[in-house]
C-alpha positions in Angstrom: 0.0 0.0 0.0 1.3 3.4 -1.0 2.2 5.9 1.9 -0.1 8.7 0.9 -3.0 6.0 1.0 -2.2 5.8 4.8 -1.7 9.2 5.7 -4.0 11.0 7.8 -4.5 14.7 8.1 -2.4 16.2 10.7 -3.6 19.2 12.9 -0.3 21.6 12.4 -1.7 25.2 14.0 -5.1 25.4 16.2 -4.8 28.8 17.9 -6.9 31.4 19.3 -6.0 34.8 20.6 -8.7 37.3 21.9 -7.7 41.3 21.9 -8.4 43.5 24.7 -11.0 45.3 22.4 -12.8 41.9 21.7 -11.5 41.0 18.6 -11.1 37.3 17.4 -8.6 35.7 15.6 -9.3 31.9 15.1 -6.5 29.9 13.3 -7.0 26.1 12.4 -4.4 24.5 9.8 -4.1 20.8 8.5 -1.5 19.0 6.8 -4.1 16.7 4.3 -2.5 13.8 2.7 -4.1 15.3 -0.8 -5.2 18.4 -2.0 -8.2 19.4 -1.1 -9.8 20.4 -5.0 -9.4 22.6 -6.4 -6.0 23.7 -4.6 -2.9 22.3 -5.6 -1.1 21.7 -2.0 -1.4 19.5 1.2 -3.0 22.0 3.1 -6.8 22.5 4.8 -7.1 25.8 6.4 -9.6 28.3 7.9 -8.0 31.8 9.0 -10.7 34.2 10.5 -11.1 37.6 12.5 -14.0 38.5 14.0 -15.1 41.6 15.5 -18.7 41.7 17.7 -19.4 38.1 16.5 -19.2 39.4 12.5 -16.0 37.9 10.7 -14.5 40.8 8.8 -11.9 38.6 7.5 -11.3 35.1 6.9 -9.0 32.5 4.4 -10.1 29.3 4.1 -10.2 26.2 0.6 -13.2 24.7 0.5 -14.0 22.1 -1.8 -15.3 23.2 -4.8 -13.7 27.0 -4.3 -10.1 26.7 -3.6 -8.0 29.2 -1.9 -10.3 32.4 -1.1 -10.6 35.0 1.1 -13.7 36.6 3.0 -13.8 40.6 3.3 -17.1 41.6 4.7 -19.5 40.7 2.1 -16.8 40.0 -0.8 -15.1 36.4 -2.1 -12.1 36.3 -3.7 -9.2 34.1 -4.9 -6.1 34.2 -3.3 -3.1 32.9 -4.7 -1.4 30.3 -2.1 2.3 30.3 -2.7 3.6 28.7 0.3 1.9 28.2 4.2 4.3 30.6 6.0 3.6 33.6 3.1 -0.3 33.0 3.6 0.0 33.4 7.5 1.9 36.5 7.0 -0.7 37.8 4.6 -3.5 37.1 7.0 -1.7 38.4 9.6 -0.4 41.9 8.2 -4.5 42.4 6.9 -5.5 41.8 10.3 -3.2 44.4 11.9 -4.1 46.7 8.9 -8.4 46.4 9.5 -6.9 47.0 13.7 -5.2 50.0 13.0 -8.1 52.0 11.1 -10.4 50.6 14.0 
């Protein structure tokens, strides 16, 4: 039997950190043994910030949509180039959407 038959997804980040303000930011990453269509890489995200129970921002591939991103009420693709470059993006648009709060 081939190794990637046997592997199971692996939990690689599950964090959550709550600001002083009430702000949310809710990060769950999986290593998947294949890509979850139509994405092209071993990974099974969902990146969110939340503000008063509303998520202002969130990255996530669902099947059937791929790599996206949430801004209020507008989808859009995202291009995933590598995990560590897609944390940083969430990350710095987080701190942007903070700092005009």
């Amino acid at each position: 039997m081939a190794l990637y038959a046997i592997m199971k997804a692996r939990l690689l980040i599950r964090e959550r950190a709550v600001y002083p303000d009430g702000g949310l930011v809710e990060m769950v990453v999986w290593q998947v043994p294949t890509p979850v269509p139509p994405s092209n890489h071993l990974y099974k995200y969902s990146l969110v910030y939340v503000i008063d129970g509303i998520r202002v921002l969130g990255y996530d591939n669902e099947r059937g949509k791929g790599d996206h991103r949430h801004f209020g009420m507008i989808e859009e693709t995202v291009i995933f180039t590598t995990l560590p470059n897609l944390l940083r993006q969430f990350a710095d648009e987080v701190e942007a959407i903070r700092r005009r709060r």
